[in-house]
C-alpha positions in Angstrom: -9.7 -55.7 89.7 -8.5 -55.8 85.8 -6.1 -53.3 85.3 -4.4 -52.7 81.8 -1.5 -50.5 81.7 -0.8 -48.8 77.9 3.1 -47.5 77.6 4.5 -47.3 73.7 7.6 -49.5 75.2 9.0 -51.1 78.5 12.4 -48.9 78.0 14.6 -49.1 80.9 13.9 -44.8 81.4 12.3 -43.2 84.3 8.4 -43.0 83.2 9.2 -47.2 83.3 10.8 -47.4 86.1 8.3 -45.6 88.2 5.6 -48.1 86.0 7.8 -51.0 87.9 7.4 -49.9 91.0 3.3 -49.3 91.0 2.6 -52.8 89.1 4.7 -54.9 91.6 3.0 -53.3 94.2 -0.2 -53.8 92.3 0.2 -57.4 91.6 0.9 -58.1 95.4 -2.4 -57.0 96.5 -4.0 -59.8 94.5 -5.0 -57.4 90.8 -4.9 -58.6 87.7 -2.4 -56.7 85.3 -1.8 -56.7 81.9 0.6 -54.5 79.9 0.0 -53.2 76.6 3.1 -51.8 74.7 3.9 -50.7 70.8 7.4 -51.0 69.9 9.1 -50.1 66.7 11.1 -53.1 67.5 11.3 -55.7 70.2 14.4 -54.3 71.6 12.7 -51.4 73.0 10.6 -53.6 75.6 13.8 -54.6 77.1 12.5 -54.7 81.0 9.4 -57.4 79.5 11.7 -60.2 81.5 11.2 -58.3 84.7 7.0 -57.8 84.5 7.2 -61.5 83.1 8.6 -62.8 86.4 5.8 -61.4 88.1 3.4 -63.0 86.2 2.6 -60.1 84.3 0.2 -60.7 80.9 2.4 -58.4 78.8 0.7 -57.9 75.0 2.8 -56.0 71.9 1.3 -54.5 69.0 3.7 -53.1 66.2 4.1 -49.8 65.6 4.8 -48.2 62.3 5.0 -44.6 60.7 1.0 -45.9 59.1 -0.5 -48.0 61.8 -2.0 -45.4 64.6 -5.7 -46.5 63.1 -4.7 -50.4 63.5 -3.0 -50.3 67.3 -6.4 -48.3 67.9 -8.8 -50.9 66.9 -6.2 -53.7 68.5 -6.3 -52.0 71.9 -10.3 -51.7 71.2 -11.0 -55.3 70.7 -8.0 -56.2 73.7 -10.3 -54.3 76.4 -13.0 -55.8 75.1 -11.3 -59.6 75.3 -9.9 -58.8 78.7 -13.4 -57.0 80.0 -10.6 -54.7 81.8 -11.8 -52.5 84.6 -9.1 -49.7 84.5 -7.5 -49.1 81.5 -4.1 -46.4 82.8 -2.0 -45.3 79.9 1.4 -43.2 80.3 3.1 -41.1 77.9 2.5 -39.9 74.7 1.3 -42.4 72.1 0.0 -44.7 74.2 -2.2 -41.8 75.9 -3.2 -40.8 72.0 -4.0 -44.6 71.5 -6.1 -44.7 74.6 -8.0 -41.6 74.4 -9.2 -42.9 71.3 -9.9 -46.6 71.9 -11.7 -46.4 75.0 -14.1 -45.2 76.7 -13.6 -42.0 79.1 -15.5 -44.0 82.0 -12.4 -46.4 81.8 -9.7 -44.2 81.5 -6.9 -42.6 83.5 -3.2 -41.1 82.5 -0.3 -40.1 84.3 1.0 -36.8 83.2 4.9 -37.1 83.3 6.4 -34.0 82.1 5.4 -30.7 80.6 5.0 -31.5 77.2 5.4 -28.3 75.3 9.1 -28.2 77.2 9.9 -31.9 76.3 8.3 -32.4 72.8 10.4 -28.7 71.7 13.8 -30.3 73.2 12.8 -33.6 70.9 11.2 -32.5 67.7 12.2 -28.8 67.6 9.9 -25.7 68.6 7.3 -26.1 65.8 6.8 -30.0 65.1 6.8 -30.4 69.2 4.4 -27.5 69.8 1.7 -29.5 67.3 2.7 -32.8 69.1 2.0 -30.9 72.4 -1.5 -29.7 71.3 -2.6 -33.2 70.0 -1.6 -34.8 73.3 -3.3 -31.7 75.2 -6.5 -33.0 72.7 -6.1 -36.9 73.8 -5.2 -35.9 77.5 -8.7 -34.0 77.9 -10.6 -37.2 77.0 -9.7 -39.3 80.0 -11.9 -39.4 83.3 -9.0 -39.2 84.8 -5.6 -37.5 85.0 -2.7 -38.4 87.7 0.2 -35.4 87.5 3.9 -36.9 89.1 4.4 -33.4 90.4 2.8 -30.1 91.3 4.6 -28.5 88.4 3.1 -30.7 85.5 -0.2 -30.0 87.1 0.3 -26.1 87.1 0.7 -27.0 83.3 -2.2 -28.6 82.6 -4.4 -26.2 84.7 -2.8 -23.3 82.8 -5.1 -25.4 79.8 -8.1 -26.4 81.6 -7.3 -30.1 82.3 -7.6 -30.9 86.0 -4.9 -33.4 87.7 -4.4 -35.0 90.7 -1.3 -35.1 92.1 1.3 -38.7 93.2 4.8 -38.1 93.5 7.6 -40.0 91.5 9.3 -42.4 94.2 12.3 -44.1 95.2 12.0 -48.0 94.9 11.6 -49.4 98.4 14.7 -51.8 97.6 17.0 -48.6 97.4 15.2 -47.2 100.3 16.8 -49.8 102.1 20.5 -49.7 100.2 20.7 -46.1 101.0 20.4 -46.3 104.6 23.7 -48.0 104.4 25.0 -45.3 102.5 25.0 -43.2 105.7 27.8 -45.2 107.4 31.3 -44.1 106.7 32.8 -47.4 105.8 29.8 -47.6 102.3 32.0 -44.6 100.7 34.9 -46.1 101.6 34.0 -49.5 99.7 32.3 -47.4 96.7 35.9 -45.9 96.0 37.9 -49.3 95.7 35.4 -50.5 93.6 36.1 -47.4 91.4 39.9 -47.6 91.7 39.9 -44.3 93.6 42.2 -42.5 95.9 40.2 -42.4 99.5 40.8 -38.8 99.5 39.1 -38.2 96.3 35.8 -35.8 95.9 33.2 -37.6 93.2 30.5 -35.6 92.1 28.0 -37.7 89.7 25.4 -36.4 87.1 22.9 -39.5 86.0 20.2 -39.1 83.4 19.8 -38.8 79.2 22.8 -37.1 77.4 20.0 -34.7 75.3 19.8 -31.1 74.7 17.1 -31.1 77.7 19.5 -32.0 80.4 22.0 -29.7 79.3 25.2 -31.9 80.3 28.0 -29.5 79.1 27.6 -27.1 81.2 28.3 -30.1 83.7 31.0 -31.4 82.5 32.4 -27.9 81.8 31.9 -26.7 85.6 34.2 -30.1 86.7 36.9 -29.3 84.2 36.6 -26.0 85.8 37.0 -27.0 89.5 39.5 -29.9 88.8 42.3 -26.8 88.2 41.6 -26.0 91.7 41.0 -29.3 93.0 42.5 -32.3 91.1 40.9 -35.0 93.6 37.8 -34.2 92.2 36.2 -37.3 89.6 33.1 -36.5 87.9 30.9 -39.6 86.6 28.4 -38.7 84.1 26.4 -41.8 84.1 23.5 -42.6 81.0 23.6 -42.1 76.9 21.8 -40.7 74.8 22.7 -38.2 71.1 25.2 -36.2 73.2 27.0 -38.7 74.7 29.9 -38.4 71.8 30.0 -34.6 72.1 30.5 -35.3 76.1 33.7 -37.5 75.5 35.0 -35.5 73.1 35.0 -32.2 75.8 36.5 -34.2 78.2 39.9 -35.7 76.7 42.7 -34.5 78.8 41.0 -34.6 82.2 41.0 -38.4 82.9 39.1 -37.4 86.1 36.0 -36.8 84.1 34.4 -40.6 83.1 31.4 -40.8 80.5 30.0 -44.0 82.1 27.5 -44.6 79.4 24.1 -46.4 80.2 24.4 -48.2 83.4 21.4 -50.6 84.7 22.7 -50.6 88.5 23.3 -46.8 89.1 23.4 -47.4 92.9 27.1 -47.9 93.6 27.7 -44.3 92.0 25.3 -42.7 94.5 26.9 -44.3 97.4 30.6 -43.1 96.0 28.9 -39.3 95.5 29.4 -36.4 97.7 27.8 -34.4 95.5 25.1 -34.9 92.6 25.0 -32.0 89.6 21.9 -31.4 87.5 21.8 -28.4 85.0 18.7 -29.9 83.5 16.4 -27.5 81.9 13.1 -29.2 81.7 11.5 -32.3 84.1 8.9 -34.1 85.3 9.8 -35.1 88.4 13.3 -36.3 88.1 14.1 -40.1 89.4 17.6 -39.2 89.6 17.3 -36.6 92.1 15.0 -38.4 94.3 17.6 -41.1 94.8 20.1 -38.5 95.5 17.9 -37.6 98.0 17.0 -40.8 99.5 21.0 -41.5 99.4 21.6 -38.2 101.6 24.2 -37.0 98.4 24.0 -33.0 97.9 22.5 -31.7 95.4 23.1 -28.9 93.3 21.1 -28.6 90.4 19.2 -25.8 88.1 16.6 -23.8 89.4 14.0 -24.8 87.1 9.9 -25.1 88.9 10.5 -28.8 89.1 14.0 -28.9 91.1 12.3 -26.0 93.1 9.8 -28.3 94.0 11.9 -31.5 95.5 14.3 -28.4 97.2 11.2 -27.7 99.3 10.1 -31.2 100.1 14.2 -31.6 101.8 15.7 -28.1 101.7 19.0 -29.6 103.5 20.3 -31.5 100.8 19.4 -29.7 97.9 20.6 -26.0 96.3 19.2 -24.3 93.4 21.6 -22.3 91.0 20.7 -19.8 87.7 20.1 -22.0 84.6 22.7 -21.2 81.8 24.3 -22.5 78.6 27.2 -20.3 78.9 30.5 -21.9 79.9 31.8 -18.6 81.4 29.9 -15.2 83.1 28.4 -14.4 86.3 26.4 -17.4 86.5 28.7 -20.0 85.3 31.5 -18.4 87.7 28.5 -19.0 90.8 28.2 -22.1 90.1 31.7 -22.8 90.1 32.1 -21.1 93.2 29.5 -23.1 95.0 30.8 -26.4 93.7 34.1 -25.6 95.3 32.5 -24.1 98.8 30.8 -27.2 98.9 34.1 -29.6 97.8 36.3 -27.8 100.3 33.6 -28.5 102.8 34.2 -32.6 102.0 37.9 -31.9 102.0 38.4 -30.7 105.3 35.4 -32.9 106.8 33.7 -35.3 105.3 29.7 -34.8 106.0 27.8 -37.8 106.6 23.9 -36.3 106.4 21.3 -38.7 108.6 17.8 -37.1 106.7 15.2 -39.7 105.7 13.7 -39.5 102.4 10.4 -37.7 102.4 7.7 -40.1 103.4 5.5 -38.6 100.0 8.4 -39.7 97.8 8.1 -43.3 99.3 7.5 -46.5 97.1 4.6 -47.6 99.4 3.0 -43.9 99.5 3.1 -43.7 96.0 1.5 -47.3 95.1 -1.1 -46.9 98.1 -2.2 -43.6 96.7 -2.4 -45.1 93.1 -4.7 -48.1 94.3 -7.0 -45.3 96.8 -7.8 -44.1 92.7 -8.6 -46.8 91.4 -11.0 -48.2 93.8 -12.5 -44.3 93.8 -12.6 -44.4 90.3 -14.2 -47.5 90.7 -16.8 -46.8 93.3 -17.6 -43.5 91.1 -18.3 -45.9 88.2 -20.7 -48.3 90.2 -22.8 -45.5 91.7 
């Protein structure tokens, strides 16, 4: 099977990452894959070294401010070369690329977020509600549509679209890393490597430093419990427009480390007793399901899609009020519960033994992407 994959860049984000997983997977059962991207600039396919190693036909068509019209008839005449029997586009432009250049008997998309949430947080509430209708438009002209969670498709059936539903997963390589992180001796090691005392507490937050994930009130709630508990370090790990603003709240508590973009983010989840989230909008987010499949606690916002991994392993996950504010009855629970659950690791360390969900798996995820296709195929045959 010929199987092109449309993405506007091979970033190192999640929506890529998750991309890695299902072509690897792909490739070892013998299809042929070929990635279409449209960078701004060459620097944004910056994981092209890893698909190359697997002997995947990557192909890059600049884009520019004027040249929607020209990647459309490139991507035309490239299925055409390529006599491609799947054509599977993610995320925005490339989905508005697709819908456009081929035909709906070809086509599938994977639905990674709530759009009208995301595109507001990026563009503002007017430009990103316009952006959100014309990717609603594009969206409703594939065969096709894959949702990475039960949320996203709520969304799109809220608007008529239909979606299937396959989980985000945790890479089967980390699978196998975090069942080390169960034994007692792993945290140990993770705190020399980090200079730390062994009786320090190390909460982690990993993801974009944007409006949408909200990272003050993190950092905020650490500077908080670190008057009460000054073994606590807190690594916020990944950049993004707010990473200055993040540095700049924490000088003075040299517990508190801004970590910056990190390509290996294991060793922090196998220092972590706790990981923090006070996102307000997601997909399905990567970073909790490897705190998950690392056994780490999580307490994070109680948003649908948090909601939704909290019932898949209710033992390692708690849901707290969404806020902005830095003081109040909801900023005051959280810090409350942050120190319940810190005292907790003071007094006895908790090693938890769960296994990560079998539906969050790397090999559920790819098996129920190739069970499509070959239904999708089948459908197109009869």
């Amino acid at each position: 099977m010929v199987i092109i994959f449309v993405v506007p860049t091979l970033k190192n984000i999640g929506p890529t990452r998750q991309l890695k997983m299902l072509i690897q997977g792909l490739a070892e059962a013998n299809h042929k894959i070929h990635i279409v991207t449209f960078p701004r600039e060459e620097s944004e396919n910056e994981l092209k070294e890893y698909f190359n190693q697997i002997n995947v036909n990557i192909i890059s068509f600049e884009r520019t401010k004027l040249s929607l019209l020209k990647n459309v008839l490139q991507l035309k005449k490239l299925v055409q070369q390529l006599k491609s029997d799947i054509v599977h586009s993610h995320l925005f432009y490339a989905d508005l690329i697709t819908s456009l250049a081929v035909k709906r008997s070809n086509s599938i998309c994977t639905l990674r977020s709530v759009p009208s949430e995301e595109l507001s947080f990026i563009y503002g509430s007017l430009k990103g509600y316009v952006i959100s209708l014309i990717h609603l438009w594009a969206v409703k002209r594939f065969t096709v549509k894959i949702a990475c969670s039960k949320t996203v498709r709520r969304y799109y059936r809220s608007r008529n679209v239909q979606a299937n539903v396959i989980y985000n997963a945790l890479p089967a390589s980390l699978e196998k890393f975090y069942k080390y992180r169960r034994d007692i001796n792993c945290r140990v090691e993770a705190k020399k490597k980090f200079n730390l005392p062994q009786n320090a507490l190390v909460a982690i937050m990993v993801g974009s430093l944007d409006e949408r994930k909200n990272p003050f009130l993190a950092v905020e709630l650490i500077k908080a419990v670190t008057r009460y508990c000054p073994n606590v370090y807190f690594f916020v790990v990944g950049d993004g427009p707010l990473r200055q603003e993040c540095y700049s709240l924490t000088v003075g508590y040299p517990q508190i480390r801004i970590e910056g973009f990190v390509f290996d983010v294991s060793p922090y989840y196998q220092a972590a007793d706790i990981f923090l989230s006070s996102s307000e909008s997601e997909g399905l987010p990567n970073s909790v399901i490897e705190a998950i499949g690392s056994n780490t606690l999580s307490l994070i916002s109680d948003i649908p899609q948090h909601r939704e991994l909290q019932s898949l392993c209710p033992d390692l996950i708690e849901t707290l009020p969404l806020s902005k504010e830095f003081n109040g009855p909801i900023f005051n629970h959280w810090l409350s519960r942050l120190l319940h659950h810190f005292e907790r690791f003071n007094k006895n360390p908790i090693f938890n033994t769960n296994t990560i969900p079998q539906v969050l798996s790397e090999r559920t995820m790819v098996n129920s992407y190739n069970n499509f296709y070959y239904e999708f195929m089948n459908k197109k045959l009869s």
